[in-house]
PDB file of N, CA, C and O in Angstrom:
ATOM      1  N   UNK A   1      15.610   8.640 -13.562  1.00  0.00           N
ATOM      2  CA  UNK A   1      15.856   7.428 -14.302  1.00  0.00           C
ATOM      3  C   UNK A   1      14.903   7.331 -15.492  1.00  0.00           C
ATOM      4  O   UNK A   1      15.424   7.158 -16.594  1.00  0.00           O
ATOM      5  N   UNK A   2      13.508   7.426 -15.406  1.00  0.00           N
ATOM      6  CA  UNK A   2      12.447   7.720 -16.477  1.00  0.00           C
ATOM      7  C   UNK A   2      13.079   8.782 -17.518  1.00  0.00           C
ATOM      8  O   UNK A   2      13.135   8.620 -18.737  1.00  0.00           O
ATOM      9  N   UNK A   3      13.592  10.018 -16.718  1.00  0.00           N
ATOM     10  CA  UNK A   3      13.535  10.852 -18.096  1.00  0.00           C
ATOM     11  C   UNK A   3      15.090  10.377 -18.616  1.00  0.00           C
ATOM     12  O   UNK A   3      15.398  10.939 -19.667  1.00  0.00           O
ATOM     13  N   UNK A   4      15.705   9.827 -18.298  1.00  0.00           N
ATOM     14  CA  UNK A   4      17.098   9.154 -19.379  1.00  0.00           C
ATOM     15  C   UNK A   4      17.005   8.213 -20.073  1.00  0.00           C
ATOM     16  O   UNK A   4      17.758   8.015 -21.026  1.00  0.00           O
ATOM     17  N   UNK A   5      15.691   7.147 -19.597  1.00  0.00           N
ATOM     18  CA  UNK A   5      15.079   6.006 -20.602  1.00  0.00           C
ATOM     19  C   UNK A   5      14.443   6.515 -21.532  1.00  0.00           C
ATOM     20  O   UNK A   5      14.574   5.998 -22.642  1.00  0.00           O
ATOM     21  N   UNK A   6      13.426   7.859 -21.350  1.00  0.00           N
ATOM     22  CA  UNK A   6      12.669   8.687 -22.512  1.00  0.00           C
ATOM     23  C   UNK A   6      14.100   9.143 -23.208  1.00  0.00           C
ATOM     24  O   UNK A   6      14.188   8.763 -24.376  1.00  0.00           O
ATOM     25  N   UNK A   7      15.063   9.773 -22.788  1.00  0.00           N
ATOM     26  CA  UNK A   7      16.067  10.462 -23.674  1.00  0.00           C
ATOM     27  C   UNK A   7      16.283   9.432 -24.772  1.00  0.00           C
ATOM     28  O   UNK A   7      15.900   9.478 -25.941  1.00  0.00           O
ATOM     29  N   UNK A   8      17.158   8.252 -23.981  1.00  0.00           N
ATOM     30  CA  UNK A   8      17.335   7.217 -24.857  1.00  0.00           C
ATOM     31  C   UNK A   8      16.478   6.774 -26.050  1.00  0.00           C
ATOM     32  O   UNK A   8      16.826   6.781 -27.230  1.00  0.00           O
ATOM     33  N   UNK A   9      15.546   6.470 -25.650  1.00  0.00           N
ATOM     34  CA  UNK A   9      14.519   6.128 -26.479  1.00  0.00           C
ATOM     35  C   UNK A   9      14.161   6.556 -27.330  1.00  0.00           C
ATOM     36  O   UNK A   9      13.755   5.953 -28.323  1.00  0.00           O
ATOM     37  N   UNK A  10      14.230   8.037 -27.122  1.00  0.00           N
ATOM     38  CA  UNK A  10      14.030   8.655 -28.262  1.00  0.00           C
ATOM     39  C   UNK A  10      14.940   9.084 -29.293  1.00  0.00           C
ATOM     40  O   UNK A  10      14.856   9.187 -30.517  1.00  0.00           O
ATOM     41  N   UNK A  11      15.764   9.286 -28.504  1.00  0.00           N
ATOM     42  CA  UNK A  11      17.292   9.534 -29.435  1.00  0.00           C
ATOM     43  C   UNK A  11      17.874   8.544 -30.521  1.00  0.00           C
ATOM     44  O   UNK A  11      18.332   8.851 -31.621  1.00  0.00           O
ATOM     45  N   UNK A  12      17.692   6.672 -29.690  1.00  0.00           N
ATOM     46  CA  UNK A  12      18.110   5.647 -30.338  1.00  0.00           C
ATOM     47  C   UNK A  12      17.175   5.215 -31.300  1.00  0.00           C
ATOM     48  O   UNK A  12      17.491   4.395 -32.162  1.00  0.00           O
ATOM     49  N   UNK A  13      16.068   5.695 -31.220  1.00  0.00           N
ATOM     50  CA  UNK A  13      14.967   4.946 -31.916  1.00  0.00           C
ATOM     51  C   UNK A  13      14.910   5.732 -33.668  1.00  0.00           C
ATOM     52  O   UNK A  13      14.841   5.144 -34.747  1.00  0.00           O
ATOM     53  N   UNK A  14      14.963   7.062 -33.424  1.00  0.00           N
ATOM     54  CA  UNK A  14      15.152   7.705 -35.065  1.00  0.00           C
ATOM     55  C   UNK A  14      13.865   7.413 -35.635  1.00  0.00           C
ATOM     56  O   UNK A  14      13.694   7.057 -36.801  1.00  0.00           O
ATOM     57  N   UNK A  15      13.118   7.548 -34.916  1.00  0.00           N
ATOM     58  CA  UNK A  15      11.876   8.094 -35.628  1.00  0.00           C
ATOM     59  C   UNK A  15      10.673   6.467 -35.251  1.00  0.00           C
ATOM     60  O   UNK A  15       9.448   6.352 -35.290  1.00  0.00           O
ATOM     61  N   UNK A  16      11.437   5.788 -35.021  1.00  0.00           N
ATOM     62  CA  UNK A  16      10.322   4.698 -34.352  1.00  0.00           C
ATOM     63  C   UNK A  16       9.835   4.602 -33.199  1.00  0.00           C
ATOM     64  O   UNK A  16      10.568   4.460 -32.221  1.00  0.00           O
ATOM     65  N   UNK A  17       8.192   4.675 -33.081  1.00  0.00           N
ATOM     66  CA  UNK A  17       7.800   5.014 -32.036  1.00  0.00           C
ATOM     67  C   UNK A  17       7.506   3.752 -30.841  1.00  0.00           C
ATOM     68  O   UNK A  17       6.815   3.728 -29.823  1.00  0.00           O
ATOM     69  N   UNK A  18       8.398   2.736 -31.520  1.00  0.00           N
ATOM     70  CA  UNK A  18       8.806   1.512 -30.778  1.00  0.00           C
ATOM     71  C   UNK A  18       9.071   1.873 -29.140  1.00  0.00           C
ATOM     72  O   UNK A  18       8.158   1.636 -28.349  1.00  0.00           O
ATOM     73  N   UNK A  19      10.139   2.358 -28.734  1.00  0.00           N
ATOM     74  CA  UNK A  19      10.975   2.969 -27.849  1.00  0.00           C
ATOM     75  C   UNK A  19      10.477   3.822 -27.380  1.00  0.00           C
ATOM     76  O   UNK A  19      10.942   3.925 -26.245  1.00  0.00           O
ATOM     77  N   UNK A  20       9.364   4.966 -27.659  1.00  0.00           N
ATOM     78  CA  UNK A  20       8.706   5.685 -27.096  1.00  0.00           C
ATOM     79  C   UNK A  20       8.176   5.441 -25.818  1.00  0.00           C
ATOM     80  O   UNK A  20       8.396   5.930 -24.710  1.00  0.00           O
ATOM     81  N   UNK A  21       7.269   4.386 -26.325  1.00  0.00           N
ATOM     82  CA  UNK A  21       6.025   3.786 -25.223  1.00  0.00           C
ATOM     83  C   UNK A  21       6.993   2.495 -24.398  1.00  0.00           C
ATOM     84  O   UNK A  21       6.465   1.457 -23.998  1.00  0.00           O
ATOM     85  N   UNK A  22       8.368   2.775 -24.258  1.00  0.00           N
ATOM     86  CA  UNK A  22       9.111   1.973 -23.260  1.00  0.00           C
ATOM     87  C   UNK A  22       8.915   2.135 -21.581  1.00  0.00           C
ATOM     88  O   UNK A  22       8.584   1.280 -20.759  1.00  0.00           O
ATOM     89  N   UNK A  23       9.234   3.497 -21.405  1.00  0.00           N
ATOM     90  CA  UNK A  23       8.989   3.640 -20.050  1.00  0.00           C
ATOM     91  C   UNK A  23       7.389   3.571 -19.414  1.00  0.00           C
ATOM     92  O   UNK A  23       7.361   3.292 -18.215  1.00  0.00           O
ATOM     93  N   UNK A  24       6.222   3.764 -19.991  1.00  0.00           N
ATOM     94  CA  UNK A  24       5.279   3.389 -19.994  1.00  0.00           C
ATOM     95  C   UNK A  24       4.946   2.207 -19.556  1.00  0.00           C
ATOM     96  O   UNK A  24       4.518   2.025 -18.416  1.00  0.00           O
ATOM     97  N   UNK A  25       5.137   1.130 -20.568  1.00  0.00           N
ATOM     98  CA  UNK A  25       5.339  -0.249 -20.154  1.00  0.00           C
ATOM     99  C   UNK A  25       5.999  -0.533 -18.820  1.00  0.00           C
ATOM    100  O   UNK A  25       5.509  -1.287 -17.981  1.00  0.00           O
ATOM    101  N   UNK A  26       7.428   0.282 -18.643  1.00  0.00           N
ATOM    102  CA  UNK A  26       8.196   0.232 -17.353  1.00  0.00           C
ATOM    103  C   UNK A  26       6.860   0.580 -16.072  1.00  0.00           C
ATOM    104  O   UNK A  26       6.547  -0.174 -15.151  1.00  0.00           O
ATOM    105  N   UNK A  27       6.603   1.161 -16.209  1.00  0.00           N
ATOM    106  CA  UNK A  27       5.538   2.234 -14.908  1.00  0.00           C
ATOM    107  C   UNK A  27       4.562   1.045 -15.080  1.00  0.00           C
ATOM    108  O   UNK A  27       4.661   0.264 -14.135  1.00  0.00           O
ATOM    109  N   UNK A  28       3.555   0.640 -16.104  1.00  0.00           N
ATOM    110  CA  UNK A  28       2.583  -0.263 -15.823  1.00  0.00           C
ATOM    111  C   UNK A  28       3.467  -1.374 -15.004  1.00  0.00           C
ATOM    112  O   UNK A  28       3.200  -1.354 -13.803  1.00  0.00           O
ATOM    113  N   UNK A  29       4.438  -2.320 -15.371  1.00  0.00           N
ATOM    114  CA  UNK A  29       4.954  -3.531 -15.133  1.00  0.00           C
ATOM    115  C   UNK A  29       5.195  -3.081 -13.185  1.00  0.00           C
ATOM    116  O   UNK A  29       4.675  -3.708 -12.263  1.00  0.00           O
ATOM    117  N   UNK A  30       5.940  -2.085 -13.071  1.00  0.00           N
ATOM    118  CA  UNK A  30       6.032  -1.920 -11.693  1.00  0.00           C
ATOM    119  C   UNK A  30       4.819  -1.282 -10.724  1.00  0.00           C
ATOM    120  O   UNK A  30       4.847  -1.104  -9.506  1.00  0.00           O
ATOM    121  N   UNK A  31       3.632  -0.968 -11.784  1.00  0.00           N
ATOM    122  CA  UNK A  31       2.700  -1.140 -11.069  1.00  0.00           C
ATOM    123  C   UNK A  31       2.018  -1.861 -10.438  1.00  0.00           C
ATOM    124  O   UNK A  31       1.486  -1.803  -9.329  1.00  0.00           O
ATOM    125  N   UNK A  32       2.085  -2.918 -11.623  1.00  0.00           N
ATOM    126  CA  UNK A  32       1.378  -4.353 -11.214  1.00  0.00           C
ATOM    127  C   UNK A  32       2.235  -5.379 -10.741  1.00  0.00           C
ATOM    128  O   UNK A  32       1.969  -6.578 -10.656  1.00  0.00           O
ATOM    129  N   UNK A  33       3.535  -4.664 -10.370  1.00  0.00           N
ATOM    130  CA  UNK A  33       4.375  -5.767  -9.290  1.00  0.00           C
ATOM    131  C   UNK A  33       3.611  -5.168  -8.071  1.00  0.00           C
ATOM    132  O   UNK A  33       2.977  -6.068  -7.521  1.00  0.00           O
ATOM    133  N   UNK A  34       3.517  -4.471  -7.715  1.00  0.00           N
ATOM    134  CA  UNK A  34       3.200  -3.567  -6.560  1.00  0.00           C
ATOM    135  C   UNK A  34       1.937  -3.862  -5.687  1.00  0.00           C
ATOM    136  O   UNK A  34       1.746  -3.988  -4.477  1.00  0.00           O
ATOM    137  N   UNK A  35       0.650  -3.955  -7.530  1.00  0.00           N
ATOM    138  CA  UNK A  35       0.017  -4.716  -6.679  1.00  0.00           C
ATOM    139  C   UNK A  35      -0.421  -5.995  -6.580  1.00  0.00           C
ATOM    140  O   UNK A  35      -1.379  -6.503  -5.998  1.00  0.00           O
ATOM    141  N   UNK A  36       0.577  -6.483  -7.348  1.00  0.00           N
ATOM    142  CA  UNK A  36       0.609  -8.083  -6.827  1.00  0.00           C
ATOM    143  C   UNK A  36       1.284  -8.438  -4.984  1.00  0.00           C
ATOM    144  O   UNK A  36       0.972  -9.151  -4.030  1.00  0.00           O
ATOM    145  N   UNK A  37       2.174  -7.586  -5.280  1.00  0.00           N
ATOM    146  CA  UNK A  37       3.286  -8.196  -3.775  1.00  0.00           C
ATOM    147  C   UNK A  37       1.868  -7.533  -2.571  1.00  0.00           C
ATOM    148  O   UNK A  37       1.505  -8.195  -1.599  1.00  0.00           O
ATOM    149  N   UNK A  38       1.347  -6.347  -2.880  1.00  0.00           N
ATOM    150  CA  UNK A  38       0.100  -5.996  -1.710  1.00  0.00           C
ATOM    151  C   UNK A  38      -0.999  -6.954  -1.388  1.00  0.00           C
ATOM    152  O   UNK A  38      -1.441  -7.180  -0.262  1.00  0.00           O
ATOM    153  N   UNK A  39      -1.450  -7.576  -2.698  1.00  0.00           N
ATOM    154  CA  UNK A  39      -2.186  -9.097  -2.321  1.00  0.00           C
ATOM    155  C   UNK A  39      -1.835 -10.106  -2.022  1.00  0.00           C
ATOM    156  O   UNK A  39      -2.503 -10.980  -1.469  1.00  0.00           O
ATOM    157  N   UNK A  40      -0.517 -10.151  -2.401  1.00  0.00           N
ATOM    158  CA  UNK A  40      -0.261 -10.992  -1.323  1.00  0.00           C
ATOM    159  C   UNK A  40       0.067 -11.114  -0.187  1.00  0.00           C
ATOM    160  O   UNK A  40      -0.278 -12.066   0.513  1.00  0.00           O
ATOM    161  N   UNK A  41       0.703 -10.286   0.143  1.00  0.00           N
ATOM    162  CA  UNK A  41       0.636  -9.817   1.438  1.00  0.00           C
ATOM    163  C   UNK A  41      -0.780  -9.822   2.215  1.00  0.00           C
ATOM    164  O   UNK A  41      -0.941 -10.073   3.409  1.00  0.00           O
ATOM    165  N   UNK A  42      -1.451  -9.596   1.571  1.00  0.00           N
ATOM    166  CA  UNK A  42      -2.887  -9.610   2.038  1.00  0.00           C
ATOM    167  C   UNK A  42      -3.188 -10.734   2.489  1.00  0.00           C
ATOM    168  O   UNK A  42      -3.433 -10.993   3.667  1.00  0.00           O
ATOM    169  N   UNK A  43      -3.190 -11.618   1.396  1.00  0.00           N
ATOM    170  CA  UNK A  43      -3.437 -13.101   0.953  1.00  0.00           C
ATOM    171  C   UNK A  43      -3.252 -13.852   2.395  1.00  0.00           C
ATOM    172  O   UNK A  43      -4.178 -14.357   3.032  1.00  0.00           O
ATOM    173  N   UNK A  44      -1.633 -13.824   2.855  1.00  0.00           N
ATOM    174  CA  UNK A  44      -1.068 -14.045   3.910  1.00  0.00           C
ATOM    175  C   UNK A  44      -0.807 -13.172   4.945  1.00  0.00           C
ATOM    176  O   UNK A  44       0.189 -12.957   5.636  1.00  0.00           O
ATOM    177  N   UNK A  45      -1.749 -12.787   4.907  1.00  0.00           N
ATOM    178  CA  UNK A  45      -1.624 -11.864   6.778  1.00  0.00           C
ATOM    179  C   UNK A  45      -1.778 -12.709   7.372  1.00  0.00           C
ATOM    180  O   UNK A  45      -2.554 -13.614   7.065  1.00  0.00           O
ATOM    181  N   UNK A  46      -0.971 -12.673   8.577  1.00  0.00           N
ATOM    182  CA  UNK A  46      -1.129 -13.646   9.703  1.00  0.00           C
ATOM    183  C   UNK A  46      -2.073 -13.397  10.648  1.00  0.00           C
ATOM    184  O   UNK A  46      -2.081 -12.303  11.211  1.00  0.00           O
ATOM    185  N   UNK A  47      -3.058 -14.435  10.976  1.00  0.00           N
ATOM    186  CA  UNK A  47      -3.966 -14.117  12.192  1.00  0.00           C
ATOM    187  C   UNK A  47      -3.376 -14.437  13.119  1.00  0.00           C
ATOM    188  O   UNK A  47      -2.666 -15.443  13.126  1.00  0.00           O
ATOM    189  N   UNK A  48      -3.590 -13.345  14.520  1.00  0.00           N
ATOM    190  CA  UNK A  48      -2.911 -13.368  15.696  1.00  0.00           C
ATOM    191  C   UNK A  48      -4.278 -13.213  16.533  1.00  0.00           C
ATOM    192  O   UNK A  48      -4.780 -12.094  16.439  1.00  0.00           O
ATOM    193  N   UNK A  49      -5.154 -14.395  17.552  1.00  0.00           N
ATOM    194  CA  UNK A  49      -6.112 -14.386  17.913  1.00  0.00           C
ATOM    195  C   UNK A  49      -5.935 -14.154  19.347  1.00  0.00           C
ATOM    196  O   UNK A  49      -6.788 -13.518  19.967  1.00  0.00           O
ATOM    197  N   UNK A  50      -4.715 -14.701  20.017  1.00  0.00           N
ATOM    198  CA  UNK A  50      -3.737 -13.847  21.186  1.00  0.00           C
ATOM    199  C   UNK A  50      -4.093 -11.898  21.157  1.00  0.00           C
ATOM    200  O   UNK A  50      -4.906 -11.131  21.673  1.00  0.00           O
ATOM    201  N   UNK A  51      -3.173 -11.831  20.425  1.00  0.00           N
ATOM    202  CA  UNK A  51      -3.299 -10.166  20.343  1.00  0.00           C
ATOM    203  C   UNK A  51      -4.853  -9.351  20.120  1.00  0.00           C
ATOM    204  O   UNK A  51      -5.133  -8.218  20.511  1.00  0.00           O
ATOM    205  N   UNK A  52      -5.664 -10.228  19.436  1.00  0.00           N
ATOM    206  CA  UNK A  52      -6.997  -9.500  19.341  1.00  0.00           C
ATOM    207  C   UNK A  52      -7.557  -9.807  20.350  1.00  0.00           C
ATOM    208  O   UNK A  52      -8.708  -9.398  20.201  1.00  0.00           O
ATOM    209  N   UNK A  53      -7.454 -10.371  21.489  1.00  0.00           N
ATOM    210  CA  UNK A  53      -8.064 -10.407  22.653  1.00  0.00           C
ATOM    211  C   UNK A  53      -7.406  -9.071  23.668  1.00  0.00           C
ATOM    212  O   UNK A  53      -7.962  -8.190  24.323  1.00  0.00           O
ATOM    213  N   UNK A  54      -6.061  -9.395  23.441  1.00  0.00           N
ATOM    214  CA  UNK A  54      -5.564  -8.154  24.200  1.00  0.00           C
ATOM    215  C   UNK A  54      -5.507  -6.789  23.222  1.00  0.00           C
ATOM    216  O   UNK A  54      -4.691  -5.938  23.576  1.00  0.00           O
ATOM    217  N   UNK A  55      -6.071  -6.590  22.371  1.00  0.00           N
ATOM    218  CA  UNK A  55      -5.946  -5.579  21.527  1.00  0.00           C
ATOM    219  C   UNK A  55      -7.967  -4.465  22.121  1.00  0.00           C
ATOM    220  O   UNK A  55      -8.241  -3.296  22.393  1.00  0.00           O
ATOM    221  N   UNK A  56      -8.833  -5.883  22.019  1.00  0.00           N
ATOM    222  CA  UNK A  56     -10.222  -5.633  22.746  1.00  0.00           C
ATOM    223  C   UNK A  56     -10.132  -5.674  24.026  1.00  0.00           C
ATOM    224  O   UNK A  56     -11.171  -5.356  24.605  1.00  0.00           O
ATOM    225  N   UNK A  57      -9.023  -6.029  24.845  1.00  0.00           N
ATOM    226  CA  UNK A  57      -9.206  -5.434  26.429  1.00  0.00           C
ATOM    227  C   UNK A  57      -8.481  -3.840  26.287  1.00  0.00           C
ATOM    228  O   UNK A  57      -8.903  -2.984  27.066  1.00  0.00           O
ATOM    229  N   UNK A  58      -7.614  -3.532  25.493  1.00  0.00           N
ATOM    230  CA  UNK A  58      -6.853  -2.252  25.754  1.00  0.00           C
ATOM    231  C   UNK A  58      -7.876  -1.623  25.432  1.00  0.00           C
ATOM    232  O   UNK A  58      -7.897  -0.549  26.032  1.00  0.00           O
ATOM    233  N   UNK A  59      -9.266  -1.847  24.378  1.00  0.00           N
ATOM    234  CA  UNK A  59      -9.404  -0.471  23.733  1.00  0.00           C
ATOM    235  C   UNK A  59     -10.839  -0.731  24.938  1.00  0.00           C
ATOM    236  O   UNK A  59     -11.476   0.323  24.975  1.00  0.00           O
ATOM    237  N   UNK A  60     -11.418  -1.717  25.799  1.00  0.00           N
ATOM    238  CA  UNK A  60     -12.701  -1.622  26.853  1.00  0.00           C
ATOM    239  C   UNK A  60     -11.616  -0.972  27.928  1.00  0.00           C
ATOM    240  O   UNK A  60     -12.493  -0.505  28.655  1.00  0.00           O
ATOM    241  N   UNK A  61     -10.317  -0.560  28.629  1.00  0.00           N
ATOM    242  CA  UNK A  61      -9.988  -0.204  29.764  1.00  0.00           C
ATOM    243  C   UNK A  61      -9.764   1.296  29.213  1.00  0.00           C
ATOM    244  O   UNK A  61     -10.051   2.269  29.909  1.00  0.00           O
ATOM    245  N   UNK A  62      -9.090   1.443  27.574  1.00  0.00           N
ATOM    246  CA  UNK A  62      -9.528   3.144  26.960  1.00  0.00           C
ATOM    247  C   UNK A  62     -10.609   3.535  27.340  1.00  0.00           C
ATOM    248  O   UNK A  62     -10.568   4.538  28.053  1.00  0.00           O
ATOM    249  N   UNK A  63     -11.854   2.994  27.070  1.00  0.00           N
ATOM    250  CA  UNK A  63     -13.320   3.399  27.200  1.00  0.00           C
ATOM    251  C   UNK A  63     -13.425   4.258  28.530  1.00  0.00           C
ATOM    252  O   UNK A  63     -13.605   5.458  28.735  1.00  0.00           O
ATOM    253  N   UNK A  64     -13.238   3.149  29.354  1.00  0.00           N
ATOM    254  CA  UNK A  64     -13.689   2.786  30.730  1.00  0.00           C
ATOM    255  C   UNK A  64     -12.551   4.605  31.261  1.00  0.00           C
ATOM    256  O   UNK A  64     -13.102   5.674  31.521  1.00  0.00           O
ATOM    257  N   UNK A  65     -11.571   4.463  31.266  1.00  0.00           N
ATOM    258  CA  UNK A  65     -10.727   5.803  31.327  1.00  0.00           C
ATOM    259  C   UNK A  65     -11.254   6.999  30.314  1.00  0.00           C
ATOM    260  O   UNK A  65     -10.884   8.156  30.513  1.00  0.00           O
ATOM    261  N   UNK A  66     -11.888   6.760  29.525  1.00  0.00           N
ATOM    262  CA  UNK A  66     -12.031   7.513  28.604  1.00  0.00           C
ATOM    263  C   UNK A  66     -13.722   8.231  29.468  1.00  0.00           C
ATOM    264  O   UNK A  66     -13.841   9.436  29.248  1.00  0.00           O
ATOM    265  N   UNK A  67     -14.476   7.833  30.028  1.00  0.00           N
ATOM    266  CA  UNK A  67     -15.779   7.971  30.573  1.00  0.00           C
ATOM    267  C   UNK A  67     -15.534   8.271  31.840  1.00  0.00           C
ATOM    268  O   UNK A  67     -16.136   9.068  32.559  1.00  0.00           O
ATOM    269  N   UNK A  68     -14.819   7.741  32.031  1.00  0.00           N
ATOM    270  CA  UNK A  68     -14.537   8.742  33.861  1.00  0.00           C
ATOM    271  C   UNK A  68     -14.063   9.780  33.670  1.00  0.00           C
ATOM    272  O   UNK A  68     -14.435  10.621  34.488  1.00  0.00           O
ATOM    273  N   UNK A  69     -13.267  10.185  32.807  1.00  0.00           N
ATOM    274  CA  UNK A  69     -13.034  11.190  32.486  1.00  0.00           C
ATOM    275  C   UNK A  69     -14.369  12.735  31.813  1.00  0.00           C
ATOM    276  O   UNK A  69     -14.196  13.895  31.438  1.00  0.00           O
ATOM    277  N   UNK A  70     -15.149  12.158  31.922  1.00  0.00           N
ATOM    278  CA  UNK A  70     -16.340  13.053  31.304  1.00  0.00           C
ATOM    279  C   UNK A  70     -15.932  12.432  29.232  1.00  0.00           C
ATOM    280  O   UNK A  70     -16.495  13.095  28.362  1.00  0.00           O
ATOM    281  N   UNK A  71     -15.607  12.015  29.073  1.00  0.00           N
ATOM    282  CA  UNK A  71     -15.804  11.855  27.215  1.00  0.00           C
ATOM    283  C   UNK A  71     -16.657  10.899  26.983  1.00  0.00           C
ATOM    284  O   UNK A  71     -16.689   9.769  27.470  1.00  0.00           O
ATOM    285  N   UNK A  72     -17.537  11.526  26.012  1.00  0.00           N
ATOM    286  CA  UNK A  72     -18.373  10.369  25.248  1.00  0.00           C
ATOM    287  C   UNK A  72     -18.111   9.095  24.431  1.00  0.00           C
ATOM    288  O   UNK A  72     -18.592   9.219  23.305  1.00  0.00           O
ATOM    289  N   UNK A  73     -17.623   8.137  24.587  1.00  0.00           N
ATOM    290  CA  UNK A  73     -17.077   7.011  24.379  1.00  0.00           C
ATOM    291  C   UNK A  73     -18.125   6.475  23.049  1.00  0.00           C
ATOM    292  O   UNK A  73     -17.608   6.258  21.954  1.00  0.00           O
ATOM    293  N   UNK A  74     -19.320   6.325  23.211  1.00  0.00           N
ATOM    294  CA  UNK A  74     -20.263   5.579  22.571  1.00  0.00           C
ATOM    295  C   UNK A  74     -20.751   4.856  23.191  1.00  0.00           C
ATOM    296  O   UNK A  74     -20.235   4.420  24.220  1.00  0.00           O
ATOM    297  N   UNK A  75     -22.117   4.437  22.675  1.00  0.00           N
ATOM    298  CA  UNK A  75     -22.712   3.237  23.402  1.00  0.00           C
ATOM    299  C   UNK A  75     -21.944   1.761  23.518  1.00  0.00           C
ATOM    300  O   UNK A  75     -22.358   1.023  24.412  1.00  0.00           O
ATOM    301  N   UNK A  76     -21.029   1.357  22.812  1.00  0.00           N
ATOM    302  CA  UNK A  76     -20.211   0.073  22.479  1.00  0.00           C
ATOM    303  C   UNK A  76     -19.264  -0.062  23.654  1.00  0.00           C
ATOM    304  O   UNK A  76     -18.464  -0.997  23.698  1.00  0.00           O
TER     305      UNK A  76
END
């Protein structure tokens, strides 16, 4: 799709370097949609204080299996 907007651009433009720096602009603009929609997303992550309780028992009963087993777990 880029290189048929460069074709265009360059073809329609006849020597103005107007149209050149089009798809450029295209690539920045959908860059910075990209990382707008990621902050926000960020922005609004949902805290789930349910699941981080059961998220810190799965990974102390990993441990706990993980050390009977002979593996070094860490001091934590």
């Amino acid at each position: 799709m880029v290189v048929v907007l460069v074709y265009r651009a360059t073809v329609s433009c006849q020597g103005s370097k107007k149209f050149i720096v089009l798809p450029i602009y295209l690539v920045v603009a959908l860059g910075c949609y990209g990382l707008f929609m990621v902050g926000f997303g960020l922005m609004f992550f949902p805290t789930c204080p349910q699941e981080a309780v059961l998220l810190q028992q799965d990974i102390l009963e990993a441990k706990e299996f993980l050390s009977k087993k002979g593996v070094d777990v860490g001091s934590e």
